[in-house]
C-alpha positions as CSV (number, residue, x, y, z in Angstrom):
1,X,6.5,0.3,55.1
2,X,5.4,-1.0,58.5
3,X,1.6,-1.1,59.0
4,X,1.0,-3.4,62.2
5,X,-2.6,-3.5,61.7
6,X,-2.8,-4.3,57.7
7,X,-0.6,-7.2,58.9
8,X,-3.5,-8.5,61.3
9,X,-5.6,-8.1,58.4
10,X,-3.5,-10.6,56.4
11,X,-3.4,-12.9,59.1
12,X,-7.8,-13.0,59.1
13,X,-7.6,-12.4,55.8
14,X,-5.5,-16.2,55.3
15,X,-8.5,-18.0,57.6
16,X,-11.4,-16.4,55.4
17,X,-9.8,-17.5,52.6
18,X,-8.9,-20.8,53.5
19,X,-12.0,-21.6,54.7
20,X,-13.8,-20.2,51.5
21,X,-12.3,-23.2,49.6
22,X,-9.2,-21.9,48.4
23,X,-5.7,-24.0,47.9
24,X,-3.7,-22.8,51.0
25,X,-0.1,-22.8,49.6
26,X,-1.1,-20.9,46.6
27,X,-3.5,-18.5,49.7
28,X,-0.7,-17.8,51.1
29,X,1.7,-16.7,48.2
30,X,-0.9,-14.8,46.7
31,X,-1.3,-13.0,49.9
32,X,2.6,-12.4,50.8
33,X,3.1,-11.5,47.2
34,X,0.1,-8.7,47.5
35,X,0.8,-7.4,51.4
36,X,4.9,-7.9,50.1
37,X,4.3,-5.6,47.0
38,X,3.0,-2.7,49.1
39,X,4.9,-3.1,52.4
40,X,8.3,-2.8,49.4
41,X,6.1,-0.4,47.5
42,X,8.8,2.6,46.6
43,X,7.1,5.3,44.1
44,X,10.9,6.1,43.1
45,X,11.3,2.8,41.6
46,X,9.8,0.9,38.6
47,X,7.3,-1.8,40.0
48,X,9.4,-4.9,38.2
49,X,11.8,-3.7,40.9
50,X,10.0,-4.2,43.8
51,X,11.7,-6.2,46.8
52,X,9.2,-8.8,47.0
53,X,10.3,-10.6,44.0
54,X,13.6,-10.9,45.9
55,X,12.3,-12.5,49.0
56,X,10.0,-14.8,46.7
57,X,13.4,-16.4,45.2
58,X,15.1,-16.6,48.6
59,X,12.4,-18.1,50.6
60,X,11.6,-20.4,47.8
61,X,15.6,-21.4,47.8
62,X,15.7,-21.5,51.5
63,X,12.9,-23.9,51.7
64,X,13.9,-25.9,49.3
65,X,17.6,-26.4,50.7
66,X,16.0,-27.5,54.1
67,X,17.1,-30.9,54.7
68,X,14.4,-32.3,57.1
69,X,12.0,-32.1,54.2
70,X,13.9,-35.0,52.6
71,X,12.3,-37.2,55.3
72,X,8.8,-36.6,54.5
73,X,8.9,-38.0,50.6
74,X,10.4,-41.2,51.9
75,X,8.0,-41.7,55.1
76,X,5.3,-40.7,53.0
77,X,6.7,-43.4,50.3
78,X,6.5,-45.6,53.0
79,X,2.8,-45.5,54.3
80,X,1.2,-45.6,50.9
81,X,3.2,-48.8,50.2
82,X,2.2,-50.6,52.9
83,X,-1.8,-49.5,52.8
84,X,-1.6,-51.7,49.4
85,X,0.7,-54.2,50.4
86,X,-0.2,-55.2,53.4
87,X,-3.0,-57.6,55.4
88,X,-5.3,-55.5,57.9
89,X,-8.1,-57.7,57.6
90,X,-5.9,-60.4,58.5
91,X,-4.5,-58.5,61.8
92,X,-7.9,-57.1,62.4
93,X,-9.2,-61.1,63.0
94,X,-6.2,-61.9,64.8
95,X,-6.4,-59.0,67.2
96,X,-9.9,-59.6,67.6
97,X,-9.8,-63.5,68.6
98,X,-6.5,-62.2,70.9
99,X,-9.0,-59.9,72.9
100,X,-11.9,-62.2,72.1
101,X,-13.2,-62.1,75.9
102,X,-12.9,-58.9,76.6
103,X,-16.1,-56.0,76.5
104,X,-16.1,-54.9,73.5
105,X,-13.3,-56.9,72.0
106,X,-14.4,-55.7,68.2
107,X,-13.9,-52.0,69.2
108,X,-10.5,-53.1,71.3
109,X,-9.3,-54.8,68.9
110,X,-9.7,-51.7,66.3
111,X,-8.2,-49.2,68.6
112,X,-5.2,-51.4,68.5
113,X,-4.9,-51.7,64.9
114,X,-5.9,-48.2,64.1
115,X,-2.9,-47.4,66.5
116,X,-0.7,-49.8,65.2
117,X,-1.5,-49.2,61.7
118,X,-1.1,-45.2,62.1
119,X,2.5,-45.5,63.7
120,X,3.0,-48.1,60.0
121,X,1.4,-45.4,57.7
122,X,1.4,-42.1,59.2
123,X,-1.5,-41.5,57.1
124,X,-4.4,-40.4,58.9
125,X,-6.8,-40.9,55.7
126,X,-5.7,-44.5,54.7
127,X,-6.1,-45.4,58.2
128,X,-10.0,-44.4,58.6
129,X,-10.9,-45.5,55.3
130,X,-9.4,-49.4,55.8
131,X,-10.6,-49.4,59.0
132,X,-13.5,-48.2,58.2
133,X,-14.0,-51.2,55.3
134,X,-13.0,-53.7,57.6
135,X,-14.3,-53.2,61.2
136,X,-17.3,-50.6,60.2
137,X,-19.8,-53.3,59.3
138,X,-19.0,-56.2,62.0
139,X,-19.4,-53.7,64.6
140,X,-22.9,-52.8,63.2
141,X,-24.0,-56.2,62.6
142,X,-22.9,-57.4,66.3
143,X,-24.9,-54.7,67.4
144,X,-22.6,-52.2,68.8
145,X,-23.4,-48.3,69.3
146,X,-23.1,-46.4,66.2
147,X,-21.3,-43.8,68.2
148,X,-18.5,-46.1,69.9
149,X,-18.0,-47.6,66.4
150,X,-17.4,-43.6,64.6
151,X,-15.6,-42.9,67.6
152,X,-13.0,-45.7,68.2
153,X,-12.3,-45.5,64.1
154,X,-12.1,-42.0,63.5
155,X,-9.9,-41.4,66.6
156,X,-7.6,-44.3,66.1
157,X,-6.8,-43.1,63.2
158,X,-5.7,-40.0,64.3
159,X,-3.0,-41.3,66.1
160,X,-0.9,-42.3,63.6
161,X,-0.1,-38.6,62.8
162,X,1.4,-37.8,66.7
163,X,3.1,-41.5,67.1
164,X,6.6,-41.7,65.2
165,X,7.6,-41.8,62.6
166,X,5.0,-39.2,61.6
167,X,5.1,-36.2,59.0
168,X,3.6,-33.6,60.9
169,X,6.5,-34.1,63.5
170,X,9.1,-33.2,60.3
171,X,7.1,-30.3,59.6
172,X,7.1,-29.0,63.0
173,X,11.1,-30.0,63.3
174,X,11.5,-27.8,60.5
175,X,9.5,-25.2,61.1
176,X,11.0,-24.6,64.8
177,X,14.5,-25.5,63.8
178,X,14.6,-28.5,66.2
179,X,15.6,-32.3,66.1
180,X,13.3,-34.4,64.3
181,X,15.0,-37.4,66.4
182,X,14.8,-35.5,69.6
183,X,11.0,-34.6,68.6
184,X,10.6,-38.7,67.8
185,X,11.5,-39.7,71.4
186,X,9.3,-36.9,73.2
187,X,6.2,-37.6,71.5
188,X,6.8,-41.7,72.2
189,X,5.2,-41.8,76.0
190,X,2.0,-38.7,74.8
191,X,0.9,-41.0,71.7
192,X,0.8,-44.0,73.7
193,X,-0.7,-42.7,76.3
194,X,-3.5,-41.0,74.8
195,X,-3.9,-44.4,72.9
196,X,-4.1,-46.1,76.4
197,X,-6.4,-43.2,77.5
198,X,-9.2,-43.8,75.0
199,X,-8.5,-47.9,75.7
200,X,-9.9,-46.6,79.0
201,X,-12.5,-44.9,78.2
202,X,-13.7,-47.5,75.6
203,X,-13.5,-50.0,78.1
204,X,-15.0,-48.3,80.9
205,X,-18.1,-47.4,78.6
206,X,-18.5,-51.0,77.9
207,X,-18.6,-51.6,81.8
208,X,-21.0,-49.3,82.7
209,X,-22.9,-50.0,79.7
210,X,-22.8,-53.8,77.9
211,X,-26.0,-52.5,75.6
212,X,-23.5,-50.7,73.5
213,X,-21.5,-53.7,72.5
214,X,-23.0,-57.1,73.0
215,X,-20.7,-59.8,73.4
216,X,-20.3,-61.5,69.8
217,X,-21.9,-64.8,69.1
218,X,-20.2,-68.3,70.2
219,X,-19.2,-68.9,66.6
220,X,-17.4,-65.6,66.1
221,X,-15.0,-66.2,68.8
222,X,-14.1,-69.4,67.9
223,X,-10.8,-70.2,66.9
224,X,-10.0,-72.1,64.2
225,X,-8.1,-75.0,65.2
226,X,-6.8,-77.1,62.4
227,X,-7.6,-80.7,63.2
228,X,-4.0,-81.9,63.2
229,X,-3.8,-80.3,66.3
230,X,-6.9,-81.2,68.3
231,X,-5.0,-85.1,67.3
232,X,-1.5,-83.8,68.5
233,X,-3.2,-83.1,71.7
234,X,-4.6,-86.7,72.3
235,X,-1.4,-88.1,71.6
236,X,1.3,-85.7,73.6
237,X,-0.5,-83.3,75.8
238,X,-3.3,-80.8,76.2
239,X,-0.7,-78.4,76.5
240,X,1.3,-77.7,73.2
241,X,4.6,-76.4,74.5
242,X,5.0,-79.4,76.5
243,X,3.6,-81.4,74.0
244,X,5.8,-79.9,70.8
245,X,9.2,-80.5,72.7
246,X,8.4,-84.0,74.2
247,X,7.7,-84.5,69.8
248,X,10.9,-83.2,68.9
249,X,12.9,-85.7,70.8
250,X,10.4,-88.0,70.6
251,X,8.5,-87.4,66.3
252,X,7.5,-91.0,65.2
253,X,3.8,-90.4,66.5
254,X,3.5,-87.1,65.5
255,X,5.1,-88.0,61.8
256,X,2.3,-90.4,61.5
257,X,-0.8,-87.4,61.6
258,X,-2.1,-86.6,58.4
259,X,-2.7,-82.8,57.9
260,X,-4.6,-80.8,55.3
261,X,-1.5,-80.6,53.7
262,X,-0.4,-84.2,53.6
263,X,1.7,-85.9,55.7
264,X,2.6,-84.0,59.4
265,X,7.0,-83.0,58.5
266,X,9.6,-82.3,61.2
267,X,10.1,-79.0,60.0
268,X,7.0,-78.2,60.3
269,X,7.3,-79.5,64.1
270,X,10.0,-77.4,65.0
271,X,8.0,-74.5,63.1
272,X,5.5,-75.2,65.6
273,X,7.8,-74.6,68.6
274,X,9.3,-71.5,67.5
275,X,5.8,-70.1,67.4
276,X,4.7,-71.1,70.5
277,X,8.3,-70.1,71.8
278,X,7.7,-66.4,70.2
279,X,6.1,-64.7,73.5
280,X,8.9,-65.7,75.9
281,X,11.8,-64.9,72.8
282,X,10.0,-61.2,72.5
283,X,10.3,-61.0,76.0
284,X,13.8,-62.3,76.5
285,X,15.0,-59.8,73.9
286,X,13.1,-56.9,74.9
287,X,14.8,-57.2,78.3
288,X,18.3,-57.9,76.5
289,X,18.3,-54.8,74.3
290,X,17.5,-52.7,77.7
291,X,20.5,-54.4,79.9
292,X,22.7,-53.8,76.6
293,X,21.5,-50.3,76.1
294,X,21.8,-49.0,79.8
295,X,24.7,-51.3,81.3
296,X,26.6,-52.4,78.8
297,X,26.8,-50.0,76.2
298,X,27.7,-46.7,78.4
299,X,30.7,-49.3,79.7
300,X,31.8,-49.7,75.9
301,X,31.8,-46.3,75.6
302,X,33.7,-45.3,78.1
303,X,36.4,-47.6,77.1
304,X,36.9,-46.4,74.1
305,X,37.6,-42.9,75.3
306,X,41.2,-42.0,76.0
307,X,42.4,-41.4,79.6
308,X,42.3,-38.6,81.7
309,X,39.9,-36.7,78.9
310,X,36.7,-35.4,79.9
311,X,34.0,-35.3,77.4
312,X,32.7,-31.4,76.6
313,X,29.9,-30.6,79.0
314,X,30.5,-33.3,81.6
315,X,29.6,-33.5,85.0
316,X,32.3,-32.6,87.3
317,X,34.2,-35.9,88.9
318,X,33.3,-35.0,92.2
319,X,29.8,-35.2,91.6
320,X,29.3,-38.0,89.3
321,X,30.1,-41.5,91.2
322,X,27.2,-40.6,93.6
323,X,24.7,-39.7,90.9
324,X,25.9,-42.6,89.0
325,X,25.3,-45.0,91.7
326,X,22.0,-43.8,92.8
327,X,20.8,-44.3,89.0
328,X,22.2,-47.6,88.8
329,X,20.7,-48.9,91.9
330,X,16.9,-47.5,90.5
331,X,17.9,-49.1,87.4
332,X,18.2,-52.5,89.0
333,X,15.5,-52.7,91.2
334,X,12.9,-51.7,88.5
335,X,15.1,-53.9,86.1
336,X,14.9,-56.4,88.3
337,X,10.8,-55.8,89.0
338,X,9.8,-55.5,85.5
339,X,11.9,-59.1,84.9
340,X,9.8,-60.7,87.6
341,X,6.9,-59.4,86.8
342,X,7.8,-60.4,83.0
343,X,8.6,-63.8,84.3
344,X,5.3,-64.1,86.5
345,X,3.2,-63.6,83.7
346,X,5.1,-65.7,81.3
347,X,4.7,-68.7,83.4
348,X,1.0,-68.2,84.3
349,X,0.4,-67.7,80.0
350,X,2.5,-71.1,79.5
351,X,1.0,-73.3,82.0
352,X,-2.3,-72.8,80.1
353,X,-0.7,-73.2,76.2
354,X,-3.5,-75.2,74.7
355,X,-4.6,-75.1,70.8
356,X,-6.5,-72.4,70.6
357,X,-3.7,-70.6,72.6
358,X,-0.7,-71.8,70.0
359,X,-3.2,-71.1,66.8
360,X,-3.8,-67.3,68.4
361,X,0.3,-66.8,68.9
362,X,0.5,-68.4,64.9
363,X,-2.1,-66.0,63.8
364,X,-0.5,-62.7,64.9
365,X,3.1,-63.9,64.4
366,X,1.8,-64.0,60.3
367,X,-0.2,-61.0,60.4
368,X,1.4,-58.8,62.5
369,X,5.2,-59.7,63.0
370,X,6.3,-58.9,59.9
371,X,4.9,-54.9,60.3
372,X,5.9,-54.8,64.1
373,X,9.9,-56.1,63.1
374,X,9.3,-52.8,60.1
375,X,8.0,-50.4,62.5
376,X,10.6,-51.3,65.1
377,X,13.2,-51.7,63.4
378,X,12.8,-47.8,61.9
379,X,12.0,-46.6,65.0
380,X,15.2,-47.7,66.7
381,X,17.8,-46.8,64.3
382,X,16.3,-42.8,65.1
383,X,16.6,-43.0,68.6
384,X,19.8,-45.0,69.5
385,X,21.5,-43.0,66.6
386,X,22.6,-45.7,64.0
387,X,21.3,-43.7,61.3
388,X,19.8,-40.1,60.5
389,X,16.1,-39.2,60.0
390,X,16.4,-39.3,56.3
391,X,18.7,-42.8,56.3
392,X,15.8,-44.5,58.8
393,X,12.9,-43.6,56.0
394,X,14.7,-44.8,53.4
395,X,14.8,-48.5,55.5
396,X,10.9,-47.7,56.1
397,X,10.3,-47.4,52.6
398,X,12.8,-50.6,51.5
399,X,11.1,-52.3,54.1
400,X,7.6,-51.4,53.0
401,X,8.6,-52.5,49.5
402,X,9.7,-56.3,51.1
403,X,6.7,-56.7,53.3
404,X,4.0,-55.8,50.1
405,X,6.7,-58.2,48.2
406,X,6.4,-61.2,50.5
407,X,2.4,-60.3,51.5
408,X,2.2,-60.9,47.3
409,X,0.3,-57.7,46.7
410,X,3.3,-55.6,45.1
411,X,2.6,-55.0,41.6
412,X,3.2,-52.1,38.8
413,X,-0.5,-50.8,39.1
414,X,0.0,-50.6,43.3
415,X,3.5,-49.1,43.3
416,X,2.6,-46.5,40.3
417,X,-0.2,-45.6,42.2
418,X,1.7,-45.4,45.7
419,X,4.7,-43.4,44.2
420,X,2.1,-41.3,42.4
421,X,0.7,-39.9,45.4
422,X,3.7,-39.7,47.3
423,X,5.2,-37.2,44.9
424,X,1.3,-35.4,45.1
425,X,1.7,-35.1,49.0
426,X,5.5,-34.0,48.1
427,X,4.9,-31.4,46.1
428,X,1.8,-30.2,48.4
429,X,4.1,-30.0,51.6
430,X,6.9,-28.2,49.7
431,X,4.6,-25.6,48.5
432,X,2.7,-24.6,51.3
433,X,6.6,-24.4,53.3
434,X,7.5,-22.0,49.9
435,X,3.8,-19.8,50.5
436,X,4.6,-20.3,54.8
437,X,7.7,-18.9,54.2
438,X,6.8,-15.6,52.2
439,X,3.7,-14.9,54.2
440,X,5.5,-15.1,57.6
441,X,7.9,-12.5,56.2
442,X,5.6,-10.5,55.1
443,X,3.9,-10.3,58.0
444,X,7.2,-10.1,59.7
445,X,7.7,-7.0,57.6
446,X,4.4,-5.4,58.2
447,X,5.3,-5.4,62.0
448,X,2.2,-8.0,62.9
449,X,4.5,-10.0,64.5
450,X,5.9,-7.3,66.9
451,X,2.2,-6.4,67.3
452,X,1.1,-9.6,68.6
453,X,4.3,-10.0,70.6
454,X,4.1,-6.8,72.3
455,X,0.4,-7.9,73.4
456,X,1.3,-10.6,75.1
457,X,4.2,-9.6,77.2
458,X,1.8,-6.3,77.7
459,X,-0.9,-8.7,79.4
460,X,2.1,-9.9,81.7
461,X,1.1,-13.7,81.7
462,X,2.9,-16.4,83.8
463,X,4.4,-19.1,81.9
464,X,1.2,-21.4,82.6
465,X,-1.0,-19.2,81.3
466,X,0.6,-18.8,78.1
467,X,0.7,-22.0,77.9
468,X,-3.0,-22.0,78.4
469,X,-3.7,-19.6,76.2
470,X,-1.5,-20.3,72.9
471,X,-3.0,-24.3,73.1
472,X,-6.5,-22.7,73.4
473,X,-6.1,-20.6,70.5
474,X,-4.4,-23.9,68.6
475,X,-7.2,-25.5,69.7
476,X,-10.0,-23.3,69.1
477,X,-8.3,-22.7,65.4
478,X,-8.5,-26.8,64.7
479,X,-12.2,-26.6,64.6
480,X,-12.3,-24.6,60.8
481,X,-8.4,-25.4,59.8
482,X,-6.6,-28.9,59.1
483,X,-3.1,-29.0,61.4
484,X,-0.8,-28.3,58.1
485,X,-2.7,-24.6,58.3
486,X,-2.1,-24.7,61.5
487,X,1.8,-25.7,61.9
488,X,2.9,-23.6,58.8
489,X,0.9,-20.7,59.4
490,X,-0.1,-19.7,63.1
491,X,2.4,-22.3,65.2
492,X,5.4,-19.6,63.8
493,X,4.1,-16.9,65.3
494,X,4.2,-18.3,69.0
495,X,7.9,-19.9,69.1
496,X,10.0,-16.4,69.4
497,X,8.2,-16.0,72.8
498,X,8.6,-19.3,74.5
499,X,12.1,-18.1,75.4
500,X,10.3,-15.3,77.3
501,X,8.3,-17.5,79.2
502,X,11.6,-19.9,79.7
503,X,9.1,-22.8,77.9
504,X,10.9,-25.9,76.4
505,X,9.8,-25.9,72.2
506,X,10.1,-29.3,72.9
507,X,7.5,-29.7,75.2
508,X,5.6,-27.2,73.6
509,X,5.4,-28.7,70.1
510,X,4.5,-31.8,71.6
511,X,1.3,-30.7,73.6
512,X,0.5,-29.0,70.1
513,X,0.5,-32.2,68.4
514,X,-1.6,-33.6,71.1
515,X,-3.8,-30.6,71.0
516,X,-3.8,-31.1,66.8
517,X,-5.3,-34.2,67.6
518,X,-8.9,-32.2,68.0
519,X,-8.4,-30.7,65.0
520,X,-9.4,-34.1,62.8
521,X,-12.7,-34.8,66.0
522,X,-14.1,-31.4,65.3
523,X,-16.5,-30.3,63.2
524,X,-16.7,-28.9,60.9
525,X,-13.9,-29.6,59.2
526,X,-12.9,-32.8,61.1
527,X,-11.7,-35.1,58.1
528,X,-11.5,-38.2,59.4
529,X,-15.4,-37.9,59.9
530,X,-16.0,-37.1,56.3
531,X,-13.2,-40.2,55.7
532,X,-15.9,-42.4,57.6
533,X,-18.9,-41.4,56.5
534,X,-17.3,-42.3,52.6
535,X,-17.4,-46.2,53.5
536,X,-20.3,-46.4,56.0
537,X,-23.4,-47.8,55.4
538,X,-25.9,-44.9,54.5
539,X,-28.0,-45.1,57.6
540,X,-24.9,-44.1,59.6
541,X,-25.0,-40.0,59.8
542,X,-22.4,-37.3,60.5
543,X,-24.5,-36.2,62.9
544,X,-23.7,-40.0,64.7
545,X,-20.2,-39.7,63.8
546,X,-19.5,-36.3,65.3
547,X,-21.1,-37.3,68.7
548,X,-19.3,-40.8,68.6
549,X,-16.1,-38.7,68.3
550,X,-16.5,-35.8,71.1
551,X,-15.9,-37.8,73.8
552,X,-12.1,-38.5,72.2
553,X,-12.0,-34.4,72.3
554,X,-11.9,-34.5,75.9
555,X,-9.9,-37.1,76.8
556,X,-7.2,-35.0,74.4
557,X,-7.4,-32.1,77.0
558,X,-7.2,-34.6,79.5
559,X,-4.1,-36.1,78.3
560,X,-2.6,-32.4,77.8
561,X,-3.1,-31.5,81.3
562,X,-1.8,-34.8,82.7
563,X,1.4,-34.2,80.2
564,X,1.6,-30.4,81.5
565,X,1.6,-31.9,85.2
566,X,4.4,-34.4,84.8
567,X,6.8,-32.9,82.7
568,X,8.7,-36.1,82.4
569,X,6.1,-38.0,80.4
570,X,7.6,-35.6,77.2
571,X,11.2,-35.5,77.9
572,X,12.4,-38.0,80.0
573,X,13.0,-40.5,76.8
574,X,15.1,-37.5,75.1
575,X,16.7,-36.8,77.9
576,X,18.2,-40.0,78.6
577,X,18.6,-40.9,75.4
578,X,20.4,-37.7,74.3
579,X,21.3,-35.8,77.5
């Protein structure tokens, strides 16, 4: 039975509910199995009979046998492991004595490790809360704004849900039936540039205002040289590059300085120089992997292919040397920019390399090295292809096992308790796709979604302002829901007509996570808020929070119009890396 309108009703009905207090996923199979019981409803048949039971097994099956949801357990694994097992406070103090002279280096520096720590975890939660603990207080005691401390926390920590690897990217893969790796490489450039966007705005606020963050005493930006090296100085050279390989061929001085730990070692010599050799090395490779992965590689492959057979889809031959050239020749004069640029810098950072300088480049390669090799190294086995989505969690969550190993924080209580919640978030996720999957055909089946379909094409929008008006709906509907509500429940019923308005989902699922991005900086229901509030001191209100964290709401439309503008900022990674 079709009834366009009692599906409408179903559809307010979910939101009332929801916001009411009730648990979503078992909201919305209630509600399917109620709506699905009459739309089936057939007086000639016995009720046990009904249809509804039917699509209930099948949707539960077909959830369940989607095989992008494997991803989610293992990323999930992944985050909880390393929010016990890893050092924050330790990277926190690093950051902060990296950035040490810049305005408001204690809110820099937890931007950055918010970020950082979000693309780690994925967990949007874990993320506030620890950062919360650790850079809450100091921020408050060097006197900053209550209201740029809420807001660079509780927006930091948001990002770690739109940077890979996240879950609600999976969630949107499966929902829309697109590529979890493709959907990885489009959201790269957004999430770092909204990060750089409220870096910006942080920055600029400081600027125009130095009342809101005060620089920090003399004795909290001080590093903390180890005496050794204040003597290594007098005896080699003020600067310690020069200085640690004029030692190595030249030790019996240095040998003789005593050290808190006995006796000064060659090892610990050449240990010395690796460190202070670790900017140029990350440079050197980061350069490398690019000339490998655009020069060399493509060469490889075409080597390897047999002669005189033309790949499925290729370019014509006619048409392809000129292209070809004209890329290679933009390749190698920003290749060759970026490397002197690279180069510039390097030298004007090395002929300065004191103590303080080496102890800085010691401190982050301890505390933050061992995450960023993790991170990376997850990050590009998805996009160059070496492994699946699913194979590149499963390194994640090894690797999250190794670094709480070797940080000495991996025990049975940590890992019962991370494991514990994983399967809790699991099973969570799985439902609500189980009760997302009966309510949308249900509603399917009512005729709501031809209703709301024929609406739209009958108010004959342009492409632009469809756009416009599904990410204001997303957006006005992340004030009262959280962005799993949101995804499962509403985000359905706008993909069957982006191909009428010839949209990319692509693009389109990415400006949604942007846009989702509100959805944890507005209240009411704006989590993170609540998340901060938990570990603040109790003279900190929400009220304080919420207006420390509307500012961030803007620059997210911001960054959505600037990512609707140029195109390329979303798929020009995919693109090339993909075709």
């Amino acid at each position: 039975m079709s009834d366009p309108f009692l599906g409408l009703t179903m559809l307010m009905l979910i939101v009332v509910v929801i916001l009411m207090g009730f648990p979503t996923a078992f909201t919305l199979m209630g509600l399917g199995m109620v709506f699905g019981f009459y739309a089936f409803y057939n007086p000639a048949e016995h009720w046990i009979d009904n249809r509804v039971f039917d699509l209930m097994v099948q949707r539960t099956y077909g959830a369940m046998t989607n095989d992008v949801l494997i991803c989610i357990p293992l990323f999930v694994l992944m985050g909880y492991v390393m929010e016990r097992g890893a050092l924050v406070d330790k990277m926190f103090y690093s950051v902060q004595l990296s950035f040490r002279r810049v305005p408001a280096s204690l809110a820099v520096a937890t931007l950055i490790i918010c970020t950082f720590w979000g693309i780690a975890s994925g967990l949007v939660g874990a993320v506030v809360v620890l950062m919360g603990v650790i850079a809450m207080n100091p921020m408050l005691r060097a006197g900053y704004d209550v209201r740029l401390a809420s807001g660079v926390i509780t927006a930091g920590g948001t990002l770690g849900i739109l940077i890979p690897p996240s879950v609600m990217i999976i969630v949107y893969a499966a929902v829309a039936g697109q590529s979890v790796v493709k959907l990885y490489a489009a959201t790269m450039f957004p999430g770092f540039f909204l990060a750089l966007l409220y870096l910006a705005y942080v920055l600029g606020w400081a600027a125009l205002n130095p009342k809101i963050a005060p620089a920090l005493p003399e004795e909290q930006t001080r590093v903390p040289v180890p005496g050794w090296m204040r003597r290594f100085e007098a005896l080699y050279s003020r600067n310690m590059l020069v200085g640690l390989f004029a030692a190595l061929f030249s030790p019996r001085q240095a040998l003789a300085i005593e050290t808190e730990e006995g006796r000064f070692t060659y090892w610990k010599l050449v240990k010395n120089a690796i460190a202070a050799l670790v900017p140029f090395l990350l440079t050197a490779c980061t350069l490398a992997l690019v000339w490998w992965y655009v020069v060399i590689h493509p060469q490889a492959g075409e080597a390897e292919a047999p002669e005189g057979l033309e790949e499925l889809g290729a370019p014509s031959a006619d048409a392809g040397p000129t292209a070809a050239d004209g890329s290679a020749t933009a390749f190698y004069l920003w290749f060759g920019l970026a490397t002197a640029v690279a180069l510039i810098l390097l030298v004007r950072y090395y002929r300065n390399m004191t103590a303080e300088r080496l102890q800085i480049v010691k401190l982050l390669v301890s505390s933050v090295m061992p995450l960023a090799i993790l991170t990376i190294v997850v990050l590009a086995v998805i996009l160059f292809g070496i492994t699946t989505a699913t194979e590149s969690a499963a390194v994640g969550a090894a690797g999250a096992f190794l670094l709480a190993l070797q940080a000495g924080t991996l025990n049975w209580k940590r890992t019962k308790e991370a494991v514990f919640l994983t399967a809790k978030t699991t099973a969570m996720v799985c439902w609500l796709f189980v009760g997302s999957a009966l309510f949308s055909a249900v509603f399917a089946i009512l005729g709501g979604q031809a209703l709301v379909e024929q609406w739209v094409l009958a108010l004959d929008l342009t492409p632009l302002q469809f756009m416009i008006l599904s990410q204001a709906i997303i957006f006005i509907l992340g004030w009262p829901l959280e962005w799993t509500e949101i995804i499962i429940i509403f985000v359905p019923i706008f993909l069957p007509m982006l191909r009428h308005f010839d949209i990319d989902p692509i693009v389109w699922g990415v400006l949604v996570f942007v846009n989702l991005q509100a959805a944890f900086l507005s209240p009411p229901v704006a989590m993170s808020a609540y998340y901060l509030k938990g570990v603040s001191p109790p003279h900190v209100t929400l009220k304080q929070i919420f207006a420390g964290m509307m500012p961030y709401m803007l620059i997210v439309i911001l960054c959505m119009i600037i990512m609707y503008i140029w195109p390329g900022m979303t798929l020009w990674l995919p693109n090339y890396l993909y075709g």
